[in-house]
KOLSE-654760 format. One record per atom (N, C-alpha, C): residue in three letters; residue number from 1; atom name; x, z, y. Coordinates in nm, 2 decimals, decimal comma, padded with zeros to 4 digits. Layout:
// KOLSE-654760
SITE   residuo   num   atomo        x        z        y
SITE       ALA   NUM      CA        X        Z        Y
...
// end
This chain:
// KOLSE-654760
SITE   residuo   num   atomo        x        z        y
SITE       UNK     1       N    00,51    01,56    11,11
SITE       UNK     1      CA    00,40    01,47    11,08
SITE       UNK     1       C    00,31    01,55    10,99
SITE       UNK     2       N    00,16    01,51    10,99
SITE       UNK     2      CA    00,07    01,59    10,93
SITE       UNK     2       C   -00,06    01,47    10,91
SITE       UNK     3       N   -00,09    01,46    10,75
SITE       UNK     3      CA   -00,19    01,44    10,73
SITE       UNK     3       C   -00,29    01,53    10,67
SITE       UNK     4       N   -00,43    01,45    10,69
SITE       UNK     4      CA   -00,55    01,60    10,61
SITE       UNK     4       C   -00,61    01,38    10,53
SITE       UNK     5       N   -00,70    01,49    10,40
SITE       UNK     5      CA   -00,75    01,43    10,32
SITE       UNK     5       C   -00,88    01,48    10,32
SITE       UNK     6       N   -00,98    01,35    10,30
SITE       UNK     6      CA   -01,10    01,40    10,31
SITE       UNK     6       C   -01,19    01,27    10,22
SITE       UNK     7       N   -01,30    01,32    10,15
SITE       UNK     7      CA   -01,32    01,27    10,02
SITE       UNK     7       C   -01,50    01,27    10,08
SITE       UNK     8       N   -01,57    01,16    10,10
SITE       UNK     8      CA   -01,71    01,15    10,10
SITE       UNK     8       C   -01,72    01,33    10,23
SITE       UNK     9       N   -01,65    01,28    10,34
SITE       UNK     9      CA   -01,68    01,42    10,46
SITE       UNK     9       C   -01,62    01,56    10,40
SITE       UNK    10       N   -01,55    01,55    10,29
SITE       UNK    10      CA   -01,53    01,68    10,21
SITE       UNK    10       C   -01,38    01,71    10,26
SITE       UNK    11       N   -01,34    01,78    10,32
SITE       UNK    11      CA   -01,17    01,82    10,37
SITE       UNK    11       C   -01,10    01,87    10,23
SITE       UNK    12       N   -01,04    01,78    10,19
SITE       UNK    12      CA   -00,93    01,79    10,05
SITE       UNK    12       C   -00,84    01,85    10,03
SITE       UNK    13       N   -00,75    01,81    10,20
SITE       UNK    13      CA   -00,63    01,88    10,15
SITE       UNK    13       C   -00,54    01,82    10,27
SITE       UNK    14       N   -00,47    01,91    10,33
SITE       UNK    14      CA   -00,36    01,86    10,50
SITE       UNK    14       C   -00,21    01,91    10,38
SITE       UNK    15       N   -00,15    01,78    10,45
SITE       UNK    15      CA    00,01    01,75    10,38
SITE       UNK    15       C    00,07    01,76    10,55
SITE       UNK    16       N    00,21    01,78    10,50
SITE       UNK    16      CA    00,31    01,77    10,65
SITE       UNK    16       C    00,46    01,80    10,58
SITE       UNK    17       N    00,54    01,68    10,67
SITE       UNK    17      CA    00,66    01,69    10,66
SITE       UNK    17       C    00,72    01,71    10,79
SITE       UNK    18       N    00,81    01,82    10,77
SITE       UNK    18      CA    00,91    01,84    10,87
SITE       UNK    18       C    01,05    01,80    10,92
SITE       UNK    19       N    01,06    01,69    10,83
SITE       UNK    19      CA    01,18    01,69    10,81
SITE       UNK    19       C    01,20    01,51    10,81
SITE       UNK    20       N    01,35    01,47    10,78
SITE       UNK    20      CA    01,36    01,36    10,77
SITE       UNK    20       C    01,31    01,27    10,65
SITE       UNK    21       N    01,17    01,17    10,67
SITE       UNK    21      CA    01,14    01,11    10,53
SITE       UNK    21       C    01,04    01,04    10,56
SITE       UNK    22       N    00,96    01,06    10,44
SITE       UNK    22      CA    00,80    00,97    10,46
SITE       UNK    22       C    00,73    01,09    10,39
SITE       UNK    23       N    00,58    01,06    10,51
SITE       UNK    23      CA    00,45    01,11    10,41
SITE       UNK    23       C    00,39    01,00    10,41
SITE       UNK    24       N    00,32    00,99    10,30
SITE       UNK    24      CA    00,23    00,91    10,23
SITE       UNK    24       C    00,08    00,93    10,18
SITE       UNK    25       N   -00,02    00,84    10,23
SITE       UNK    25      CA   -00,11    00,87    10,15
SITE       UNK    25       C   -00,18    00,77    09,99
SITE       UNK    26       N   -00,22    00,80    09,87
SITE       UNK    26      CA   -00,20    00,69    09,75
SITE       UNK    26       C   -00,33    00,69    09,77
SITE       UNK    27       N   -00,43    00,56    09,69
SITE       UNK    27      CA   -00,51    00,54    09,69
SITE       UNK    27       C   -00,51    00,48    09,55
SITE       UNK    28       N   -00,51    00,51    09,39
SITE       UNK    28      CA   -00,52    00,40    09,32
SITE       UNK    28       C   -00,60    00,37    09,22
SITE       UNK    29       N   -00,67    00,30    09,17
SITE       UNK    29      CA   -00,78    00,27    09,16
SITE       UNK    29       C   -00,73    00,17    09,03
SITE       UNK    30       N   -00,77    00,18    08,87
SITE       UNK    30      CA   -00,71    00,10    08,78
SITE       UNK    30       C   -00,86    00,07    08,67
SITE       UNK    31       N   -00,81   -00,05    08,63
SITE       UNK    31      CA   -00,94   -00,08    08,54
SITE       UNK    31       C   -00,84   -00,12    08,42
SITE       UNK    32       N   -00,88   -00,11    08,29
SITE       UNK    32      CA   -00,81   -00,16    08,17
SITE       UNK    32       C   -00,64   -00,08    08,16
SITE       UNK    33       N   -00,60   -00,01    08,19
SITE       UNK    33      CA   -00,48    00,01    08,19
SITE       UNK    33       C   -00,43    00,12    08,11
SITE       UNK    34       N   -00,39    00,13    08,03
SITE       UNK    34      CA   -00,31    00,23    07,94
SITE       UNK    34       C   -00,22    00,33    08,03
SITE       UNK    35       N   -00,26    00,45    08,09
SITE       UNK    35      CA   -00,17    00,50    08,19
SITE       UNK    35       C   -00,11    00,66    08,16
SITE       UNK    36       N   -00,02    00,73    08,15
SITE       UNK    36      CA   -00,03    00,87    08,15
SITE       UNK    36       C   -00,08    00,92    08,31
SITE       UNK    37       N   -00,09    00,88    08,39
SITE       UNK    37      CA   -00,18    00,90    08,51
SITE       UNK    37       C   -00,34    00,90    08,51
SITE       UNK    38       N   -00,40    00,95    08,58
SITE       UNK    38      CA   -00,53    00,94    08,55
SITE       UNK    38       C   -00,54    00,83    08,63
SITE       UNK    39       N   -00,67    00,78    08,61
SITE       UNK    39      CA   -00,75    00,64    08,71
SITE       UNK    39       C   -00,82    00,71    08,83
SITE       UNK    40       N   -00,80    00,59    08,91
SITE       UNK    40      CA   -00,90    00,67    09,04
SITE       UNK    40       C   -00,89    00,77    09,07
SITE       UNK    41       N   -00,78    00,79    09,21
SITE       UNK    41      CA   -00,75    00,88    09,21
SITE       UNK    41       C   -00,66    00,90    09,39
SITE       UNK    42       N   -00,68    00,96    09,39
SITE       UNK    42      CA   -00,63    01,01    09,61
SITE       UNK    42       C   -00,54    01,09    09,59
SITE       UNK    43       N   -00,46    01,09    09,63
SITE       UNK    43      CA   -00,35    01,21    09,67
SITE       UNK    43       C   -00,23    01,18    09,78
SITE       UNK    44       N   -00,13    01,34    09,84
SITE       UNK    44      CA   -00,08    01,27    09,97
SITE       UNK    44       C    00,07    01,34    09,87
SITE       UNK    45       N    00,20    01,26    09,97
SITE       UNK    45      CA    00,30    01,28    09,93
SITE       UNK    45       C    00,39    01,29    10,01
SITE       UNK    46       N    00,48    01,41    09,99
SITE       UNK    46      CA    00,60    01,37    10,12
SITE       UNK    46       C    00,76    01,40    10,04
SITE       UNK    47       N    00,85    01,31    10,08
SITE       UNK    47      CA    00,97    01,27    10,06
SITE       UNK    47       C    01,10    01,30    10,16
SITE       UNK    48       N    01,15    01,41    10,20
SITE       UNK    48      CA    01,24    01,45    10,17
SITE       UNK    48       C    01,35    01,42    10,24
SITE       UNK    49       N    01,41    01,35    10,32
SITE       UNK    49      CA    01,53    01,29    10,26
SITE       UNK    49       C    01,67    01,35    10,35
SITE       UNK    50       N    01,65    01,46    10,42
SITE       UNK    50      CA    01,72    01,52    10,51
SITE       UNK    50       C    01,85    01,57    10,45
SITE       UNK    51       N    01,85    01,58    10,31
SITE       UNK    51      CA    01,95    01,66    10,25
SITE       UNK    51       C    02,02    01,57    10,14
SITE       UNK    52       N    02,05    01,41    10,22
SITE       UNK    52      CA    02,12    01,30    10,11
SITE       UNK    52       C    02,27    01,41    10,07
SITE       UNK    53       N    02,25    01,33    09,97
SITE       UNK    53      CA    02,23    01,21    09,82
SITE       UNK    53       C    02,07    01,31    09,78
SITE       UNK    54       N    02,06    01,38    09,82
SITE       UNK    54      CA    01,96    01,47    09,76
SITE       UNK    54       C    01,79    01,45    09,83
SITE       UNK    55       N    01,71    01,46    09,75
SITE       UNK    55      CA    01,57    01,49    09,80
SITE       UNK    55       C    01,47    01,59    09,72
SITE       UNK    56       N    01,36    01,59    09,82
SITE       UNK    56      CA    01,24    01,68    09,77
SITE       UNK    56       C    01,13    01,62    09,78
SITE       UNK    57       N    01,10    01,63    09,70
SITE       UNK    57      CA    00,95    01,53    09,65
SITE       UNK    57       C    00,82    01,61    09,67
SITE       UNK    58       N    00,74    01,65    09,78
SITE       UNK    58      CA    00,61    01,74    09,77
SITE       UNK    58       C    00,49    01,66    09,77
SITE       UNK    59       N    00,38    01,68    09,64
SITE       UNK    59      CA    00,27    01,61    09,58
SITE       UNK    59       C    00,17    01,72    09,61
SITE       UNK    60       N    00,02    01,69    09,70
SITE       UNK    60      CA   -00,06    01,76    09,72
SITE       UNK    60       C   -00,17    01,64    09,63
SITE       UNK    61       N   -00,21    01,73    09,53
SITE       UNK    61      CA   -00,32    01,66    09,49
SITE       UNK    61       C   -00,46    01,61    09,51
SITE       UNK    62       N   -00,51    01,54    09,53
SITE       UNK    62      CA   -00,64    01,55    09,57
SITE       UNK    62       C   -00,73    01,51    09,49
SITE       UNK    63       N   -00,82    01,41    09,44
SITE       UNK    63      CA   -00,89    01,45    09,36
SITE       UNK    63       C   -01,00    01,31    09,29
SITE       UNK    64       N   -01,06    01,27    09,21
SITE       UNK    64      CA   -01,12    01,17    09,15
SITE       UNK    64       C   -01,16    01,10    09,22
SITE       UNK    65       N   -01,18    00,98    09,18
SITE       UNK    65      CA   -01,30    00,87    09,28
SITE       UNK    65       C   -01,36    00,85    09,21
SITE       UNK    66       N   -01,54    00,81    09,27
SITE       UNK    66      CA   -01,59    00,70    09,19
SITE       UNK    66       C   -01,67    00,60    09,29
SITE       UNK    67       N   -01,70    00,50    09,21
SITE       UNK    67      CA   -01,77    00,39    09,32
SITE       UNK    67       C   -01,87    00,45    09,44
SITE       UNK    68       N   -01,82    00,43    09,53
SITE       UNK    68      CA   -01,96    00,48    09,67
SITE       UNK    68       C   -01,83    00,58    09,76
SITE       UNK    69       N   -01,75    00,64    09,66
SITE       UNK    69      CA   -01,67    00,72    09,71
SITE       UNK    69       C   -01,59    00,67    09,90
SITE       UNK    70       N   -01,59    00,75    10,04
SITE       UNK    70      CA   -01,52    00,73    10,06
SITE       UNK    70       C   -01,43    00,82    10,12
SITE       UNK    71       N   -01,28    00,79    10,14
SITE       UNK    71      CA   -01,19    00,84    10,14
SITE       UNK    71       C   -01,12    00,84    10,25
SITE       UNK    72       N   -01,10    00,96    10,31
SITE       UNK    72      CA   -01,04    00,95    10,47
SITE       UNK    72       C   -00,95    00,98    10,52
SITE       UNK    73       N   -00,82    00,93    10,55
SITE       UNK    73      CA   -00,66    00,99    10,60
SITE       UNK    73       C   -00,70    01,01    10,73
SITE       UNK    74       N   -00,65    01,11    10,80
SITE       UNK    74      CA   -00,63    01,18    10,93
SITE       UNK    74       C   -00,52    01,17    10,94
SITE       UNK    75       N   -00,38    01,11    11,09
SITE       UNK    75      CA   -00,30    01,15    11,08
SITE       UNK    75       C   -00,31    01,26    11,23
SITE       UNK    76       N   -00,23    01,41    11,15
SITE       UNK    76      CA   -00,30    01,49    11,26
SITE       UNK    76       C   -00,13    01,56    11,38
SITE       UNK    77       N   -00,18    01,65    11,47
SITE       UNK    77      CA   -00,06    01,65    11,52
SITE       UNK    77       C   -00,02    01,76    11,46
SITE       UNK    78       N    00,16    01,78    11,43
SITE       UNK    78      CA    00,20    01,88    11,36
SITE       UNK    78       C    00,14    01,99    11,37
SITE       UNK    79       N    00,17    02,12    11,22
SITE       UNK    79      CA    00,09    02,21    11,23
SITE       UNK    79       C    00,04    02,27    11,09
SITE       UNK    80       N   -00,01    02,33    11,07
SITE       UNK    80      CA   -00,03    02,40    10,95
SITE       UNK    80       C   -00,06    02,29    10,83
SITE       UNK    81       N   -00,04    02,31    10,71
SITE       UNK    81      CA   -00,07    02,23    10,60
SITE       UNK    81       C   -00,07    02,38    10,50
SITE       UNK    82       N   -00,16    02,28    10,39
SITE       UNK    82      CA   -00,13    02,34    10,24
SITE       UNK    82       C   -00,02    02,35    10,15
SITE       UNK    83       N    00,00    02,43    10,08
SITE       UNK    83      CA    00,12    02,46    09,98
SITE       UNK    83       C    00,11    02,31    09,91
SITE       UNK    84       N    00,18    02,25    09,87
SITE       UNK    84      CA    00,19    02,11    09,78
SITE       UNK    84       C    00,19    02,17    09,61
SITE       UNK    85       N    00,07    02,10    09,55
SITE       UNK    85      CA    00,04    02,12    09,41
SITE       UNK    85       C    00,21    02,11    09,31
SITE       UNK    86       N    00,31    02,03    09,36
SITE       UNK    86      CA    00,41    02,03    09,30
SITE       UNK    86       C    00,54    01,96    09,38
SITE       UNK    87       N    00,64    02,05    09,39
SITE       UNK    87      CA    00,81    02,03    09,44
SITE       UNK    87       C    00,92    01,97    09,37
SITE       UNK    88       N    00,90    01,86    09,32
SITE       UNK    88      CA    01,05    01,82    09,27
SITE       UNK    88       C    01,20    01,82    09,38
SITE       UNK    89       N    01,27    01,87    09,29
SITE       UNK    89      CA    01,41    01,89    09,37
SITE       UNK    89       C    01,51    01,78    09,26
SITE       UNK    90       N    01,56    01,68    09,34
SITE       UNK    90      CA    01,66    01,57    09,27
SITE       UNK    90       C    01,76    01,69    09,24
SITE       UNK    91       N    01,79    01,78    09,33
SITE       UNK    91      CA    01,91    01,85    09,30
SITE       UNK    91       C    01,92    01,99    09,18
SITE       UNK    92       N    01,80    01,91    09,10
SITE       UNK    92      CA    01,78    02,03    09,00
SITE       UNK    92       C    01,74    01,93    08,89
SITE       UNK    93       N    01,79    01,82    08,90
SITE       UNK    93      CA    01,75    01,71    08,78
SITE       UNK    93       C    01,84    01,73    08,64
SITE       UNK    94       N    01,76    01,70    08,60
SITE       UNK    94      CA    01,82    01,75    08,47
SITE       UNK    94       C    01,96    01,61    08,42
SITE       UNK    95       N    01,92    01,47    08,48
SITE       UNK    95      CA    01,98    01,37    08,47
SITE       UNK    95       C    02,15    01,38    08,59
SITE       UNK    96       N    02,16    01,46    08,64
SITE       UNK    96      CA    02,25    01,49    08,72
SITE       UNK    96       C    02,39    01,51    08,66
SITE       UNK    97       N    02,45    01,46    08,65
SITE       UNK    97      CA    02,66    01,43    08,59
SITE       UNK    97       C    02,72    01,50    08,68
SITE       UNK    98       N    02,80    01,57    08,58
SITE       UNK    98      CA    02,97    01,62    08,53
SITE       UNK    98       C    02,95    01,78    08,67
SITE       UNK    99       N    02,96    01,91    08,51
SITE       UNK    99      CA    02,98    01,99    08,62
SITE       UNK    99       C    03,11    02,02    08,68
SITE       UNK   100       N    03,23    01,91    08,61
SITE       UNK   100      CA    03,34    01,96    08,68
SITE       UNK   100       C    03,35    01,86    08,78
SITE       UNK   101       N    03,35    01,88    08,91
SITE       UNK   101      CA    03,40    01,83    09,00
SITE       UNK   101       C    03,48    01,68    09,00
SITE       UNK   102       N    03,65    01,78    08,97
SITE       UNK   102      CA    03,72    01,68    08,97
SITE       UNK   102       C    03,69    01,53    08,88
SITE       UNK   103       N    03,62    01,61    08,74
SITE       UNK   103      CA    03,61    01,47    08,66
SITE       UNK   103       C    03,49    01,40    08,74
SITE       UNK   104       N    03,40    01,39    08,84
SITE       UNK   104      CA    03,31    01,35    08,91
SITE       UNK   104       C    03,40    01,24    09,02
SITE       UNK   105       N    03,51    01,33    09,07
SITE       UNK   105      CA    03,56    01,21    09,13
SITE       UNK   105       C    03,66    01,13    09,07
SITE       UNK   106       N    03,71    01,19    08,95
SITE       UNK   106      CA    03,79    01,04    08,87
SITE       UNK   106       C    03,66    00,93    08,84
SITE       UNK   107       N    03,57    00,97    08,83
SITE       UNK   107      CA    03,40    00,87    08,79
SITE       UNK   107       C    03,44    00,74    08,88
SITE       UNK   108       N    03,44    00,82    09,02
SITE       UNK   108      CA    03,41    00,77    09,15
SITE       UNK   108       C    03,54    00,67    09,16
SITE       UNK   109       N    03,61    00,72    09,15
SITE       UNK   109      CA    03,75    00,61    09,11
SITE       UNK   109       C    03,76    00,49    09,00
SITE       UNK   110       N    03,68    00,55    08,90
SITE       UNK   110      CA    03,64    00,42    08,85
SITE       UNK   110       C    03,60    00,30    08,84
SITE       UNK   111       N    03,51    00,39    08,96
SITE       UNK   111      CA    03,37    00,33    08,92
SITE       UNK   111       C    03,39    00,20    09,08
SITE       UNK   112       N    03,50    00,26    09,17
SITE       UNK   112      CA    03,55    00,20    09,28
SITE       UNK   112       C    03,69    00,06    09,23
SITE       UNK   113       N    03,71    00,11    09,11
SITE       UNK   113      CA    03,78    00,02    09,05
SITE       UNK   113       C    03,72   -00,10    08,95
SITE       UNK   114       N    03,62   -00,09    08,88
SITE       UNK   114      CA    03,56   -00,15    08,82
SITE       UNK   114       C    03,50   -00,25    08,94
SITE       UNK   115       N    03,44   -00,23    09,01
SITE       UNK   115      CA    03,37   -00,31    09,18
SITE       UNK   115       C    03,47   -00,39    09,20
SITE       UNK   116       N    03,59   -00,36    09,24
SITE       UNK   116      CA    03,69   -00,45    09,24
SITE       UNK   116       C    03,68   -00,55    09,18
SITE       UNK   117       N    03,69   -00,51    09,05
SITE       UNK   117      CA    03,71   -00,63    08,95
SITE       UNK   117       C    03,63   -00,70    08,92
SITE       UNK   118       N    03,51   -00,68    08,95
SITE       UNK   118      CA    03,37   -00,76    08,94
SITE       UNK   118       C    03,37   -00,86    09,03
SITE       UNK   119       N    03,42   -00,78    09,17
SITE       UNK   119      CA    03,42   -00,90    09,29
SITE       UNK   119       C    03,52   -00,99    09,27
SITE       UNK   120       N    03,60   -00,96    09,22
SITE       UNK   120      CA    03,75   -01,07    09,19
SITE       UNK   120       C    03,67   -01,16    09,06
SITE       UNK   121       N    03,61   -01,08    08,95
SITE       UNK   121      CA    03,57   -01,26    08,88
SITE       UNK   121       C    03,49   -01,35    08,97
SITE       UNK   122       N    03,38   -01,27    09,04
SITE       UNK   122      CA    03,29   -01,35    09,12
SITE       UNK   122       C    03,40   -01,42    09,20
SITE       UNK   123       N    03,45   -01,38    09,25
SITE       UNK   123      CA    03,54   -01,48    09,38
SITE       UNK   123       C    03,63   -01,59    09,30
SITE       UNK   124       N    03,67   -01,56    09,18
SITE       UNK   124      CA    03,75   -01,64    09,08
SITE       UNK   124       C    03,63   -01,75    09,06
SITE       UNK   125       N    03,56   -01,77    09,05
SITE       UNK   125      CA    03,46   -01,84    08,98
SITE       UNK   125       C    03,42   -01,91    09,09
SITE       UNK   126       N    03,39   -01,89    09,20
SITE       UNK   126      CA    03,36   -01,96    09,32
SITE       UNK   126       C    03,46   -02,09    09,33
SITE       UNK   127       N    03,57   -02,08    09,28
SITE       UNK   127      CA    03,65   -02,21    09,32
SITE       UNK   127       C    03,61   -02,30    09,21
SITE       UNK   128       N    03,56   -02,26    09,06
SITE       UNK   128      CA    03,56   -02,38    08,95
SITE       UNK   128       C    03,37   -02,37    08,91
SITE       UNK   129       N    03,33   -02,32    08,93
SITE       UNK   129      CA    03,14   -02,26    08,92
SITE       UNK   129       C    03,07   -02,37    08,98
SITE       UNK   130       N    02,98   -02,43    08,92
SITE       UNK   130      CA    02,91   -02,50    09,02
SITE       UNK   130       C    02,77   -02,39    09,08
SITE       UNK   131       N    02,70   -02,42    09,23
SITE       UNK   131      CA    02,66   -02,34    09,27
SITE       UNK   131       C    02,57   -02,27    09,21
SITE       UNK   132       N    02,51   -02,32    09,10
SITE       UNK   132      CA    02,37   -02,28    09,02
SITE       UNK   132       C    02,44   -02,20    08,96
SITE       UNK   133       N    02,57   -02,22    08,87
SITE       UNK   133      CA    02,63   -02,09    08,77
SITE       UNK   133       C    02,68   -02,00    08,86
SITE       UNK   134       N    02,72   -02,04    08,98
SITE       UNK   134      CA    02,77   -01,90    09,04
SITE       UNK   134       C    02,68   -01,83    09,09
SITE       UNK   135       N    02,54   -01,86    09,13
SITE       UNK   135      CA    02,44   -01,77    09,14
SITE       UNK   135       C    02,39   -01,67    09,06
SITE       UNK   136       N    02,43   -01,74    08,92
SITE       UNK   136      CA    02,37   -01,64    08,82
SITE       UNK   136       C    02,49   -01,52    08,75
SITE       UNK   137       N    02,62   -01,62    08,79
SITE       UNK   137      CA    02,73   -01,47    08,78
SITE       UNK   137       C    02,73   -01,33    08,90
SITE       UNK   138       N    02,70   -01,41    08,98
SITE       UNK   138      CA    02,71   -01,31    09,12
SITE       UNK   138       C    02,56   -01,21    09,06
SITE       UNK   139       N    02,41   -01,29    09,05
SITE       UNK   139      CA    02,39   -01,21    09,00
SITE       UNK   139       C    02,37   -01,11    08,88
SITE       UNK   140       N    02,44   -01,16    08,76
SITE       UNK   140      CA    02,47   -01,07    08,68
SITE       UNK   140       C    02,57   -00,94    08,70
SITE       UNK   141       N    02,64   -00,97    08,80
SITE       UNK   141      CA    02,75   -00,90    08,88
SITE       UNK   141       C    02,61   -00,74    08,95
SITE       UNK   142       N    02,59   -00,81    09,04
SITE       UNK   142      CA    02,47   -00,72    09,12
SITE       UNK   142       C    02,38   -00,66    09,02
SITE       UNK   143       N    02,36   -00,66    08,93
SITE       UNK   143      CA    02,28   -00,60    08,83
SITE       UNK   143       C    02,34   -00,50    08,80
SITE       UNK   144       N    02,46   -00,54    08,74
SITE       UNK   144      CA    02,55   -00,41    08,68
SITE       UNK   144       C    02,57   -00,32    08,79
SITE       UNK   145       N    02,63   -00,38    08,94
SITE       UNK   145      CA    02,64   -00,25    09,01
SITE       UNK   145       C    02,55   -00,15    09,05
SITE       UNK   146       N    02,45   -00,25    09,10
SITE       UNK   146      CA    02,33   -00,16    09,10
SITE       UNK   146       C    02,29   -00,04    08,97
SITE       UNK   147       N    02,32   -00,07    08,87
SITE       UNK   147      CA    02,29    00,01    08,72
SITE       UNK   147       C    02,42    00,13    08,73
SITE       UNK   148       N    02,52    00,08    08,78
SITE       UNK   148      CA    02,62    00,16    08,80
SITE       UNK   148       C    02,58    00,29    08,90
SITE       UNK   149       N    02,49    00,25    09,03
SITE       UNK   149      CA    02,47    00,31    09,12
SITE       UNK   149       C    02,34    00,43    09,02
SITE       UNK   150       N    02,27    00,38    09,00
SITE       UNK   150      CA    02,16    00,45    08,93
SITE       UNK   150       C    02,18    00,49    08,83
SITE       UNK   151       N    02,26    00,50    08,74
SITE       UNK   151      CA    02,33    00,56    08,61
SITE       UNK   151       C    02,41    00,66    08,63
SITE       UNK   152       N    02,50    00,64    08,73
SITE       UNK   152      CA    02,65    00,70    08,76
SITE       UNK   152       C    02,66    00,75    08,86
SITE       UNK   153       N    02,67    00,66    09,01
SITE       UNK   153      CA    02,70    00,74    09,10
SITE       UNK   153       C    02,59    00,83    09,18
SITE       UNK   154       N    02,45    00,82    09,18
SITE       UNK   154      CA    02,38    00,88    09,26
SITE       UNK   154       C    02,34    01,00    09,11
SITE       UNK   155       N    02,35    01,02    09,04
SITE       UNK   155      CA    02,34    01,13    08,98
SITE       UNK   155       C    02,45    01,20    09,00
SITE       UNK   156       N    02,54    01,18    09,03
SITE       UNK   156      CA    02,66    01,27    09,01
SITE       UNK   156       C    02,68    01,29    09,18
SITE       UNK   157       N    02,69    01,23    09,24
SITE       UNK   157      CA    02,64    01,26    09,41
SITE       UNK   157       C    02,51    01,39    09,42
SITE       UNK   158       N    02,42    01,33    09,35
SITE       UNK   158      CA    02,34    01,45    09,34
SITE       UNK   158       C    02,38    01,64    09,33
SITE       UNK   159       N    02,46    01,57    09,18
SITE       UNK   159      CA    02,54    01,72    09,13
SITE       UNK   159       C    02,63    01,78    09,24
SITE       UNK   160       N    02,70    01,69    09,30
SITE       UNK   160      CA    02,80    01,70    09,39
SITE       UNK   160       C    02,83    01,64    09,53
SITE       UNK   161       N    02,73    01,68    09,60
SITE       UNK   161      CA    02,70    01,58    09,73
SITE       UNK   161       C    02,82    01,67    09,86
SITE       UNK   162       N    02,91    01,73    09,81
SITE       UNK   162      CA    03,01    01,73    09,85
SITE       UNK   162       C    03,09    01,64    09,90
SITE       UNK   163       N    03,09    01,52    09,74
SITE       UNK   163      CA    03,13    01,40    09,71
SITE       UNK   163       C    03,14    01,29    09,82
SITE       UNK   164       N    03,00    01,30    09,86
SITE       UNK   164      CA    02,96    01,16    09,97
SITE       UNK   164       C    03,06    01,14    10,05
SITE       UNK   165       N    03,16    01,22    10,13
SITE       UNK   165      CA    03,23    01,11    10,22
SITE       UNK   165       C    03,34    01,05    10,15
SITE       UNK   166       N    03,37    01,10    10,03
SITE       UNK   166      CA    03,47    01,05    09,97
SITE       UNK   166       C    03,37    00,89    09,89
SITE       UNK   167       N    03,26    00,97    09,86
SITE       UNK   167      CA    03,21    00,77    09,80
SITE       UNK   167       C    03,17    00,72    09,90
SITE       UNK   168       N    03,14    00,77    10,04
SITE       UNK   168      CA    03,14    00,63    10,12
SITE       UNK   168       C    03,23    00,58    10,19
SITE       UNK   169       N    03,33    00,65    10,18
SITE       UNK   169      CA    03,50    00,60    10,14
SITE       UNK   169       C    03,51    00,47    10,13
SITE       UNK   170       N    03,51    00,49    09,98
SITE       UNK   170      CA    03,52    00,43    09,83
SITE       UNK   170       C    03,43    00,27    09,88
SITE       UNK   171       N    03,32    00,32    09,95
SITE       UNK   171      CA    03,20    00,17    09,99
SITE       UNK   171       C    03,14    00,22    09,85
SITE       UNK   172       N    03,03    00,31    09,79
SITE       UNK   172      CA    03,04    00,33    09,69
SITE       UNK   172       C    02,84    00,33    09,71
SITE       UNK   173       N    02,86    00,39    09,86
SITE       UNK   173      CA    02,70    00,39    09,92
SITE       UNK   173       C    02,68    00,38    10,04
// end
C-alpha cells in the first residue's frame, strides 16, 4: 500500500507499507490547547505489525496548515516511497522487562495465576452481588487485567517474543 501527500498542489511526501498493518493519513487541526505537538498539522504513518508482540512505527512528516490550505491523500499503487522522518522499534523500548528469560516466564506464571484468581472472586460474587455491584466488580477486575497486560505482559513479550506461544498458552493474549 502506498500513499503520496500533497499540500495546496504541492507533492509532500509518498508513505508505503509493505507489510502486515495500517498506513494512515493525520489531519489535526487544534485551537486553545496546551500540546507538545505542534497545531495544524499533516502527516502519513505506517504501523508495523508483521513481527507480533513487536512493531515498527514509520512517521513521514509533512508539514503546517493554515486556513485556505488544501490537503490531498493519494492512495497510490505499490511502489517507491520516501525514507520516513522517524522509525520507532517497540523492540528497542526502553520500557521492555526482564533480561533473563526464565524470570520472564515465572512473570507469565503469575501473572496466569493471579487471572485465576480474579475470575474466581468475580464468579464468587455472582451468587451473593446484586447485578449493579457485580458490574462494577467484574469491572474493576477488567481494569487490572488489562493494566497487567500493558505493564507486564506485552513489555516483556516484547523483550521476549519467543515467549508468545507459551503466553498464548497461558490465554495471556
Amino acid at each position: 500500500m502506498r500513499l503520496s501527500l500533497s499540500v495546496n498542489d504541492r507533492p509532500i511526501v509518498r508513505a508505503s507499507l509493505e507489510a502486515e498493518g495500517w498506513l494512515s493519513a493525520h489531519v489535526n487541526l487544534s485551537h486553545g490547547i496546551d500540546s507538545k505537538e505542534p497545531p495544524n498539522r499533516v502527516w502519513l504513518v505506517a504501523y508495523d505489525e508483521s513481527e507480533k508482540p513487536n512493531s515498527v512505527t514509520s512517521t513521514w512528516e509533512g508539514v503546517a496548515l493554515s486556513v485556505g490550505d488544501k490537503v490531498e491523500i493519494n492512495v497510490l499503487p505499490d511502489g517507491e516511497a520516501d525514507a520516513p522522518s522517524t522509525l520507532t522499534r517497540t523492540s528497542e523500548s526502553p520500557k521492555n522487562l526482564f533480561s533473563d528469560v526464565e524470570q520472564a516466564r515465572l512473570l507469565l506464571s503469575a501473572i496466569k495465576i493471579c487471572g485465576t484468581e480474579l475470575s474466581g472472586v468475580a464468579d464468587r460474587a455472582q451468587a451473593t452481588e446484586p447485578p449493579d455491584e457485580l458490574l462494577k466488580i467484574r469491572r474493576a477486575i477488567a481494569e487490572i487485567v488489562w493494566a497487567l497486560d500493558c505493564q507486564l505482559i506485552t513489555p516483556t513479550l516484547r523483550r521476549h517474543p519467543e515467549l508468545l506461544p507459551e503466553a498464548q498458552a497461558l490465554k495471556l493474549c
